[in-house]
C-alpha positions in Angstrom: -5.1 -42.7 -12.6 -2.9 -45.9 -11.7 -4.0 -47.2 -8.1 -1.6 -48.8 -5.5 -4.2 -52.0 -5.3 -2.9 -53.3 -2.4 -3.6 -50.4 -0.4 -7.0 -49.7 -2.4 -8.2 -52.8 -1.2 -7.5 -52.1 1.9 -9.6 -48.2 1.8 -12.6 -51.2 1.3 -11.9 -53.8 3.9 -11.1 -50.7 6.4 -14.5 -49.4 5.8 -16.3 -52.7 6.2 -14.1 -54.1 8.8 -14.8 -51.1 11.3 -18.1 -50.5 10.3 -18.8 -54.5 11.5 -17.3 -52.8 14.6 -20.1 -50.6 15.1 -22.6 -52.9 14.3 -21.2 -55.6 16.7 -20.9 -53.5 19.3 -24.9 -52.2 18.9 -25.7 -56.2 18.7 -23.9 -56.1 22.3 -21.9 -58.4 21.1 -18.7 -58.7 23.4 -14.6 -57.6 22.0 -12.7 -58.4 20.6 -15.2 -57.5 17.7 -12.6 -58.0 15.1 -9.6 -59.9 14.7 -7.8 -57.1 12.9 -5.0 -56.6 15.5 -4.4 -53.3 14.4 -8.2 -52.1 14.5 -8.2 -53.8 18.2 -5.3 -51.8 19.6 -5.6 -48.7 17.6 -8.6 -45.7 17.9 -10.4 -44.9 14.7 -13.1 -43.2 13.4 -16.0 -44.6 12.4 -17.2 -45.4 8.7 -19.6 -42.9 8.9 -18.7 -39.7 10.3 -22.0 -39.2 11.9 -21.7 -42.4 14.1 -18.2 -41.1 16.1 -19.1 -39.6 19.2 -18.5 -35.7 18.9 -21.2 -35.9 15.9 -23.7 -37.9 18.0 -23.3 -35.0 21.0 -23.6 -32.8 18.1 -26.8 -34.3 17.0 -28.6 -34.6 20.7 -27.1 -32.0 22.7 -26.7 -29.1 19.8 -29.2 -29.5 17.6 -32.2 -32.2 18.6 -32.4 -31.6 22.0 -35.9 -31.4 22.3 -36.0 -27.4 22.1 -37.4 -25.2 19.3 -34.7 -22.9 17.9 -34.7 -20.4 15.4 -32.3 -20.6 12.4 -30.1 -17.7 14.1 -29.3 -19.4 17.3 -28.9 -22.8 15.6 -26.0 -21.7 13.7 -24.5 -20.1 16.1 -25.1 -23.2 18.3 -23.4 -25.4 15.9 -20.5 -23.0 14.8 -19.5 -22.2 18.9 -19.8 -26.1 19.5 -17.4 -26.6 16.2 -14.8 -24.6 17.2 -14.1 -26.1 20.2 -15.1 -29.5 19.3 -15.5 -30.7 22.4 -18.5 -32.3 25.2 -17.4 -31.0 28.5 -17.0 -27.1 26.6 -20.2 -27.2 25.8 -21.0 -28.5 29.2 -18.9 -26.0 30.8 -20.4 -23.3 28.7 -24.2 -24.4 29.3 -23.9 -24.9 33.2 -22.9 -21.4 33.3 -25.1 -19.4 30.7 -28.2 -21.8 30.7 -29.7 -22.8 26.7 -26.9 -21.6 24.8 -28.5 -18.7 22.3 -26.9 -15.7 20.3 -29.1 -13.2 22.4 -27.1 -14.1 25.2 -23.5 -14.6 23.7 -21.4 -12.2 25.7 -17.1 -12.5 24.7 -16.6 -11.4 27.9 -18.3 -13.6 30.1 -17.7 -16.7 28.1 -14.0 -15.7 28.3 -13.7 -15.5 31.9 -15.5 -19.2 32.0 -12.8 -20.8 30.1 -10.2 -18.6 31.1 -10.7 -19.7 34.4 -11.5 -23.6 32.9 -7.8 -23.2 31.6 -6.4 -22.1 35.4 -7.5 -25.3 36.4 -6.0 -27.3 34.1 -8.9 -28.3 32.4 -8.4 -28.7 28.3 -11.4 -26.9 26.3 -10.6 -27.8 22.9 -10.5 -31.4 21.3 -7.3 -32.6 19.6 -8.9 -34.7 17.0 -8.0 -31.8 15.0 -6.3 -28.6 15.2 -8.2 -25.4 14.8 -6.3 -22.4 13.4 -5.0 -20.2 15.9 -3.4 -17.0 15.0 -3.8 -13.7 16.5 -6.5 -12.7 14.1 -8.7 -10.9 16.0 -5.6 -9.8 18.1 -5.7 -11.6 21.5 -3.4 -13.8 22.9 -5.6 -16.4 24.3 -6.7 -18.9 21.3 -10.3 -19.2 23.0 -10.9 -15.0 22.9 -9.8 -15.0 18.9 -12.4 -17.7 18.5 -15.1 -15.5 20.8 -14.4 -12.4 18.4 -14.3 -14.1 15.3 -18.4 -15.7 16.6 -19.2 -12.1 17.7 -18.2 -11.1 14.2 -20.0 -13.8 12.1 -23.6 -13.4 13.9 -23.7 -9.9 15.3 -21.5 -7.7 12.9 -21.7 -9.4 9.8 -25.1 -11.4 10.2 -23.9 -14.1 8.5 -26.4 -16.7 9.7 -29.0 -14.2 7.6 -26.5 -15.4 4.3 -26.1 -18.9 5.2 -29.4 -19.9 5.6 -30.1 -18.3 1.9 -27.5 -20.6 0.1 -28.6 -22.9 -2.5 -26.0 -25.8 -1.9 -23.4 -26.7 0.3 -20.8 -25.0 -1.8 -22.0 -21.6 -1.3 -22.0 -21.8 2.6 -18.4 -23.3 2.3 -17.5 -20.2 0.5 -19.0 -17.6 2.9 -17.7 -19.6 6.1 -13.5 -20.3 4.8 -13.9 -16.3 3.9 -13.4 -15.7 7.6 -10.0 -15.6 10.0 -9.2 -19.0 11.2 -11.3 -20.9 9.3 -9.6 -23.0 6.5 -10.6 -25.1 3.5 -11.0 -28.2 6.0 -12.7 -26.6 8.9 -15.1 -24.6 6.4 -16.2 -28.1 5.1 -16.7 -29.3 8.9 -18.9 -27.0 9.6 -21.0 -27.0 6.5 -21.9 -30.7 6.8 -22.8 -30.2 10.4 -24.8 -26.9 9.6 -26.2 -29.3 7.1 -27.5 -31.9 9.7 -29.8 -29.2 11.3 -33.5 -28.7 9.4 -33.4 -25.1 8.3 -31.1 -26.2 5.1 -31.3 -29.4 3.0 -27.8 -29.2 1.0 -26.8 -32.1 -1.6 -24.4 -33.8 0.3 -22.5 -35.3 -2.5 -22.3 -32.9 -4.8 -19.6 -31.2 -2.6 -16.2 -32.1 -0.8 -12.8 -31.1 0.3 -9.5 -33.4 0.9 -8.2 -32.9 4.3 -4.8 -33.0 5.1 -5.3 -36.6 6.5 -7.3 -37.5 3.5 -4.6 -36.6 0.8 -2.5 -38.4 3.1 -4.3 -41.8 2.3 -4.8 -40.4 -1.1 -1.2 -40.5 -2.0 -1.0 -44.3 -0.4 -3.6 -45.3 -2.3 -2.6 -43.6 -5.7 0.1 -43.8 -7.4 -0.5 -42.0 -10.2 -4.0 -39.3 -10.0 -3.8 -38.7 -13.9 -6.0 -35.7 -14.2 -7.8 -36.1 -11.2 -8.0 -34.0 -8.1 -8.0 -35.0 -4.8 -11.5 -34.4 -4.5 -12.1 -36.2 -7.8 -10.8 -38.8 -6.4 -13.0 -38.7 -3.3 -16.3 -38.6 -5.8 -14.9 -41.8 -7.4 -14.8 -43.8 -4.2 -18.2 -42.7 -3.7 -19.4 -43.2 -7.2 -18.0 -47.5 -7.2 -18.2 -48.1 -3.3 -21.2 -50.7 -4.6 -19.2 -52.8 -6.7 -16.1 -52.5 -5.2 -17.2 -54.3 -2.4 -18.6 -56.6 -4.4 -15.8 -57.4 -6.0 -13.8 -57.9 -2.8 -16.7 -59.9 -1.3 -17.2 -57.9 1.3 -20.8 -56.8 2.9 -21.1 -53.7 3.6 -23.7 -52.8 6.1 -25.5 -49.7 6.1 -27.0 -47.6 8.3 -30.3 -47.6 7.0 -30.5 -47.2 3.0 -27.5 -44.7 3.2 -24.2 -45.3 1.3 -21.4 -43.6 2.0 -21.1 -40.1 1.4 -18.7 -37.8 0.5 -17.7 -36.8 3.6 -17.6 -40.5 4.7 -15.3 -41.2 1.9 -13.0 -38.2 2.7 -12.5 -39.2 6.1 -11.9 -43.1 5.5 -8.9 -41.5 3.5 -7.5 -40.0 6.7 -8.1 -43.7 8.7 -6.7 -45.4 6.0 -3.5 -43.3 6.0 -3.3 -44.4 9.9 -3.6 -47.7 9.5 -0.9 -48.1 7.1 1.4 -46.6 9.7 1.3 -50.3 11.2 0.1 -52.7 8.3 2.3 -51.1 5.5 5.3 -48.8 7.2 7.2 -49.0 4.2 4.6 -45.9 2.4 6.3 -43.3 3.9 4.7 -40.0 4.8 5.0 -37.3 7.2 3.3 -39.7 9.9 4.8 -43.0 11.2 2.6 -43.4 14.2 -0.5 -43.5 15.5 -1.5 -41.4 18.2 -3.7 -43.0 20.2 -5.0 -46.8 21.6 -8.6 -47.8 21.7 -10.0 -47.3 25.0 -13.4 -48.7 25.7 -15.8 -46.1 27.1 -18.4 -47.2 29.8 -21.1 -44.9 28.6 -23.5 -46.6 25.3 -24.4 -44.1 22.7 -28.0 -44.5 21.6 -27.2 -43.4 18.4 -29.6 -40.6 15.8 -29.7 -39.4 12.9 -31.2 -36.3 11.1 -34.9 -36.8 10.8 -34.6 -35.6 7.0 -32.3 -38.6 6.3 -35.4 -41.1 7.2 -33.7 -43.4 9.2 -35.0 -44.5 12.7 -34.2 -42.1 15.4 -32.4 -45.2 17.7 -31.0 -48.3 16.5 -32.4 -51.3 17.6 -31.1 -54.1 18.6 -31.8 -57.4 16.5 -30.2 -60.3 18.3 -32.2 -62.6 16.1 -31.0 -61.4 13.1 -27.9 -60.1 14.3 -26.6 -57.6 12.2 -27.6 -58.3 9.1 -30.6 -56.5 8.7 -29.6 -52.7 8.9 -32.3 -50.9 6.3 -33.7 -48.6 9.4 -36.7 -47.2 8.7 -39.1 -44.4 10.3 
């Protein structure tokens, strides 16, 4: 493979860059928490997918919520709040059926919710990516293809009863991409958030697939692959993130004893190909923008984390050490 090493560098002084960000901004320390203009006007994801906020809603609103669910209604939990992507639909949906379970999934009534959600004006599926949405199950209304193609899944197929048998990630991707409007990148969603719950324990990194972002800040960063796939290429990142941040002298800071994984890696690939849209605008691609300005939002995340990845359930704040400290412990 022959690298682009400008742009290289930069996949490792994005990733440290915004995850100081994070960690700043859980010191309570006050913005600008960077002097990266670009990083200061611009909206990006986190380092770790897990910190960015739809995970974290995931994570106490979905899954931990204090409740005890079987693996059934967890899936189905996890798949509805996928598709949509989005706080206020789960919200919307909850206010108006009470603890979301598969028992009570009706396509009916949940359609006439957001149907009428949609009357209003009100948006009910997050744009941070688009979902597939062809007539597959043959409605007209995205939201009612997405209702059949659930009803499908857990009630005709069963396939929660299949999923919850699968020996790695892999095999659940597999099963999940087989269905109407899921594709390759979607599929891969979903497993790594299935894979957050307790009722399967995947290897994280033995697994991955390149978005469309991601092969996007692939083909900036690479000039040349050789034989490698995109994911290949993903695994590398993963495989030298230790000494390449070494070698750039920059300090990484983990949450907990983690390193990044894959999925981490694949989606620095997609924010990398953003922020080259303003710091190099000379790699061309089929993006020349980005799409949306950092806002600050009012609201704090007290942030948590799978129990099964042992690190603290909340972050702490160590204003006498700063940031520097950041192996979390149970």
């Amino acid at each position: 493979m022959k690298k682009r090493q400008e742009v290289f560098d930069l996949y490792w002084y994005f990733a440290c860059e915004r995850q100081n960000i994070f960690w700043k901004k859980i010191n309570g320390d006050p913005a600008p928490w960077t002097h990266d203009k670009i990083l200061q006007e611009y909206k990006f994801c986190n380092s770790y997918r897990v910190n960015d906020r739809v995970s974290q809603y995931l994570l106490k609103n979905v899954i931990y919520n204090g409740n005890n669910y079987n693996y059934e209604d967890m899936l189905f939990r996890i798949i509805l709040f996928k598709l949509f992507n989005k706080e206020s639909t789960w919200e919307l949906l909850s206010k108006n059926f009470g603890d979301i379970l598969l028992k009570n999934f009706n396509t009916k009534k949940y359609s006439i919710v957001l149907e009428n959600a949609i009357s209003n004006g009100i948006k009910i599926y997050n744009d941070a990516y688009i979902s597939c949405a062809n007539k597959a199950f043959g409605y007209d209304r995205k939201h009612d293809n997405h209702l059949a193609l659930l009803d499908k899944m857990f009630n005709t197929d069963k396939m929660q009863d299949k999923i919850i048998k699968c020996n790695t990630m892999q095999d659940a991707f597999n099963i999940i991409k087989g269905y109407p409007l899921i594709g390759n990148f979607m599929a891969y969603q979903l497993v790594t958030d299935i894979n957050y719950s307790a009722f399967v324990n995947w290897k994280e990194n033995e697994f991955t697939v390149a978005g469309p972002g991601s092969l996007r800040g692939i083909k900036k960063c690479f000039i040349d692959k050789g034989t490698m796939t995109n994911e290949d290429i993903i695994k590398y990142m993963y495989m030298h993130q230790d000494e390449e941040f070494k070698r750039l002298n920059l300090n990484f800071k983990r949450i907990g004893n983690r390193p990044l994984q894959l999925i981490d890696c694949q989606n620095i690939f997609c924010e990398l190909d953003k922020y080259c849209r303003q710091a190099l605008p000379d790699l061309k691609s089929n993006r020349t923008k980005i799409k949306k300005h950092y806002v600050p939002k009012k609201d704090k995340i007290e942030y948590i984390y799978p129990p099964k990845w042992e690190i603290s359930r909340t972050i702490w704040i160590m204003k006498q050490l700063k940031y520097s400290n950041c192996f979390i412990t149970c």
